[in-house]
C-alpha positions in Angstrom: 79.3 -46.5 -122.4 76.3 -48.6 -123.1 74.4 -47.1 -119.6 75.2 -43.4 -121.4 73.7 -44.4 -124.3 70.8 -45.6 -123.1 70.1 -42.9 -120.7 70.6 -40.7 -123.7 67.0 -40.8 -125.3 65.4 -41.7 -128.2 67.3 -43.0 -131.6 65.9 -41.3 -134.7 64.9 -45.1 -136.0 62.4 -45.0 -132.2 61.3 -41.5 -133.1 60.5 -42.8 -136.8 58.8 -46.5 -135.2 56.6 -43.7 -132.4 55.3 -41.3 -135.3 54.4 -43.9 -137.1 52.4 -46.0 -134.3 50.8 -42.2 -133.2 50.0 -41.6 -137.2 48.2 -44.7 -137.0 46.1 -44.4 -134.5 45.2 -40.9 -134.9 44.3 -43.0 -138.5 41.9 -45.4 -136.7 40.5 -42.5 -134.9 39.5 -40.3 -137.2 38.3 -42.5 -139.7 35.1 -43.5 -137.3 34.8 -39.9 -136.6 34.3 -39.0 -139.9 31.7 -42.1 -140.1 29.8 -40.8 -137.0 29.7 -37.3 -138.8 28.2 -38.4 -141.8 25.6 -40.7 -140.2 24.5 -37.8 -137.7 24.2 -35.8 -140.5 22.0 -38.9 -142.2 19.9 -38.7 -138.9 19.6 -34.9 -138.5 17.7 -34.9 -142.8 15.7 -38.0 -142.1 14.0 -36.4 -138.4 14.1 -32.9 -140.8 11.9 -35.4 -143.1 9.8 -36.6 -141.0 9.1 -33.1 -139.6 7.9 -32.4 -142.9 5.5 -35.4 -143.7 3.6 -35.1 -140.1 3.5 -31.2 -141.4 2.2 -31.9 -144.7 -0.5 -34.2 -142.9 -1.6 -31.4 -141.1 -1.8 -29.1 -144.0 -3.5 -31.6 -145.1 -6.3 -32.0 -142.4 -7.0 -28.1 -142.1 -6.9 -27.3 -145.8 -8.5 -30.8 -147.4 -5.6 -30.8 -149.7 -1.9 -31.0 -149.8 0.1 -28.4 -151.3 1.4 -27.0 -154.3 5.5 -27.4 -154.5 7.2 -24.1 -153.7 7.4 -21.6 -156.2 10.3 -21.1 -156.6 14.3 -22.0 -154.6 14.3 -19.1 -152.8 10.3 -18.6 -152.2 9.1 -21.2 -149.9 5.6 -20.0 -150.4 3.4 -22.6 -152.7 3.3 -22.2 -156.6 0.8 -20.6 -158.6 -2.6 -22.8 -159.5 -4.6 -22.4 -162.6 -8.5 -22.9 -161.5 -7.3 -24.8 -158.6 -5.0 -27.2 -160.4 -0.9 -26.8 -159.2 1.2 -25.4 -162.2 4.0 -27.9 -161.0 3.3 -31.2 -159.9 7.1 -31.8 -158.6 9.3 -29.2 -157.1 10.7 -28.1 -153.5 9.0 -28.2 -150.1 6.7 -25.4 -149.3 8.8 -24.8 -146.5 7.7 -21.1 -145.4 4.4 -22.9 -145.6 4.8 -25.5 -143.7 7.0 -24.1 -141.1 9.4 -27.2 -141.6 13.4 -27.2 -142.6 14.6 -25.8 -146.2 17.5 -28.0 -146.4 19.0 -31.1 -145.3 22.1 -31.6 -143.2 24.4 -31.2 -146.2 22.5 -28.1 -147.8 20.3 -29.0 -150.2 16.8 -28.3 -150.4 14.4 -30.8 -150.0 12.3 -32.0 -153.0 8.7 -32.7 -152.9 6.4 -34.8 -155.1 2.5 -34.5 -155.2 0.1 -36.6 -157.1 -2.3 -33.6 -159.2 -5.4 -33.8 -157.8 -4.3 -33.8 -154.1 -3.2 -30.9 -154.6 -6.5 -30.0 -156.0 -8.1 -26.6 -154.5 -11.8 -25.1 -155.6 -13.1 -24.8 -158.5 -11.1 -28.1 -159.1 -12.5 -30.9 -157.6 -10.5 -31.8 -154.6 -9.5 -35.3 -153.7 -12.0 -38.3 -151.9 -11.4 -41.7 -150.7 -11.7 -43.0 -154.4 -9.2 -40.7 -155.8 -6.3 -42.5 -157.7 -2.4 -41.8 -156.6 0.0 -42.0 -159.1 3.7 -41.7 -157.1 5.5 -45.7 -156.9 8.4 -46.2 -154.9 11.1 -49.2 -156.4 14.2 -50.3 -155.8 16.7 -52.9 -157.1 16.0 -56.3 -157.1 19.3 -58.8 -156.2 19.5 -59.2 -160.0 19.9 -55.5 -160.2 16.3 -54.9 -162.0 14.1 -52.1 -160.7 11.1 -53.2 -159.2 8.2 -51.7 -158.2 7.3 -52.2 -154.0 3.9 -53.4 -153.7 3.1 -52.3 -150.6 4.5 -48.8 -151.9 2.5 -47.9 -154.5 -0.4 -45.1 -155.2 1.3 -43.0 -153.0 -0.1 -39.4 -153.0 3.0 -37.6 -152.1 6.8 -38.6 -152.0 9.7 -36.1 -150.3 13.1 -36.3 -151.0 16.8 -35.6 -149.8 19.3 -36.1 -152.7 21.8 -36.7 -150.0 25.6 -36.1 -149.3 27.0 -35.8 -152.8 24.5 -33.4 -153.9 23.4 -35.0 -157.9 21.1 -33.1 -159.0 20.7 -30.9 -155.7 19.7 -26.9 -155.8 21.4 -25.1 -152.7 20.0 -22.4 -150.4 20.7 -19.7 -152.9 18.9 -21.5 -156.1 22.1 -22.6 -157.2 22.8 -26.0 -158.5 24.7 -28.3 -156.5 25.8 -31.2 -158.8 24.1 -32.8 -161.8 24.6 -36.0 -162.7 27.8 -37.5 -162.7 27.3 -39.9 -166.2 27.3 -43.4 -164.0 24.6 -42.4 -161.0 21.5 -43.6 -163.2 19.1 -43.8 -160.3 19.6 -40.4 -159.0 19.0 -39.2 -162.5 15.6 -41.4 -162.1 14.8 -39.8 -159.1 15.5 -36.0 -159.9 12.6 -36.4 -162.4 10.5 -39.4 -161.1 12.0 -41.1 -164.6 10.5 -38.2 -166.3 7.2 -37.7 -165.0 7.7 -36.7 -161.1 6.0 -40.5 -160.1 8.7 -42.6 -159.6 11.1 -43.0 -157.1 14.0 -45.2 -156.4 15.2 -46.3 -153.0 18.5 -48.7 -152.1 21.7 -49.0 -150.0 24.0 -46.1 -150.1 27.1 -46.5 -152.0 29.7 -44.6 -153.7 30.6 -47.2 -156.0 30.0 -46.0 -159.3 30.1 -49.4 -160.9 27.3 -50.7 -158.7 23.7 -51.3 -161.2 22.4 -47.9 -160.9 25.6 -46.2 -160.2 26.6 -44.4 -156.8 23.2 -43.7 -154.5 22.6 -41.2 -151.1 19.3 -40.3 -152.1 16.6 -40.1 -148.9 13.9 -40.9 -150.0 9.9 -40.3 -147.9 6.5 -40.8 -148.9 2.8 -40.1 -147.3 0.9 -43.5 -146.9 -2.5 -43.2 -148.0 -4.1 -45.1 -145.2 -2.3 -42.4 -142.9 -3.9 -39.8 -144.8 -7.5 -40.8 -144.8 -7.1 -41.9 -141.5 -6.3 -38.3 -140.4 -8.6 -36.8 -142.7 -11.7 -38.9 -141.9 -11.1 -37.9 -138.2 -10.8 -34.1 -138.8 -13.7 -34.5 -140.6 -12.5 -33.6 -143.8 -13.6 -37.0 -145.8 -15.6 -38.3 -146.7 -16.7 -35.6 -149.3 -19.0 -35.1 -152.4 -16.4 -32.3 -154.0 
């Protein structure tokens, strides 16, 4: 009787102890999947960003200026200047412009950041080598206390990604995405540069909402200065007397 049994397949308690050992790995799969997903997706909006910096460098070197934000969410052409001063110092990538990606890998359009007067166009004057920026990147300090990077200040131009969970992000159709969620305080900072399109934040990614700051996926990409001039001064667009 015992050989008949055993020849007579699996007990329900086996079938139960083989789901489970399949559910888990399946479990321990899927769970790195998901991970490689989201930081291909990281990948895919920061090489979109850097697409957009080396284009705005290049806008940059044929025009003497950078541009105006967008006009508009679903206009990717540059907004409207008032005697050659942008009406808008903060907005979204001239994309349509610039020839460069809309949105990041999770849909959002990407957010742009100029310093006023280099965006400057004729009959305003238009930037020099002495020409003060006014953009400062931070971050938190181990204390928790925002703090300005040295290195990273008097930038003339910041870009930014506001990242998988969408705070404060406008999709392709001009919709908003998400606004803020009451604990994410420095994605709040960085939708309006803490109120005047200058300052941004950068720090780890996390969803915990009871970190200092709140939860943070904000991408976050600036122009160096030195790059700029550098570019400039060998397309022989500076040095300048206007």
């Amino acid at each position: 009787m015992d050989s008949n049994r055993g020849a007579s397949g699996f007990t329900l308690v086996e079938m139960a102890i083989g789901i489970l050992v399949i559910a888990l790995l399946l479990g321990s799969i899927l769970v790195p999947l998901s991970t490689q997903v989201e930081q291909r997706k990281v990948s895919e909006t920061q090489k979109a960003m850097e697409e957009i910096r080396e284009a705005l460098l290049g806008y940059a070197v044929t025009q003497g200026n950078l541009p105006c934000p967008a006009a508009s969410a679903t206009a990717g052409s540059e907004g409207s200047r008032a005697a050659g001063v942008c009406n808008n110092r903060m907005g979204f990538v001239p994309w349509a412009v610039l020839g460069t990606p809309k949105l990041d890998a999770w849909g959002h359009i990407f957010i742009y950041s100029v310093t006023p007067a280099y965006s400057n166009t004729p009959p305003a004057a238009r930037f020099t080598l002495g020409t003060s920026r006014d953009i400062t990147i931070q971050t938190r300090d181990s204390a928790g206390t925002i703090v300005n990077f040295t290195v990273f200040s008097n930038i003339p131009a910041a870009i930014m990604s506001v990242g998988r969970n969408g705070n404060w992000g406008t999709i392709d159709d001009g919709s908003t995405a998400g606004g803020a969620s009451g604990t994410n305080v420095d994605e709040d900072a960085n939708q309006d540069g803490n109120g005047s399109g200058r300052d941004f934040i950068i720090r780890t990614t996390t969803d915990n909402r009871a970190a200092v700051g709140g939860e943070f996926d904000d991408i976050v990409v600036w122009i160096s200065p030195n790059v700029l001039f550098n570019r400039m001064v060998a397309a022989g667009q500076l040095p300048r007397n206007n």
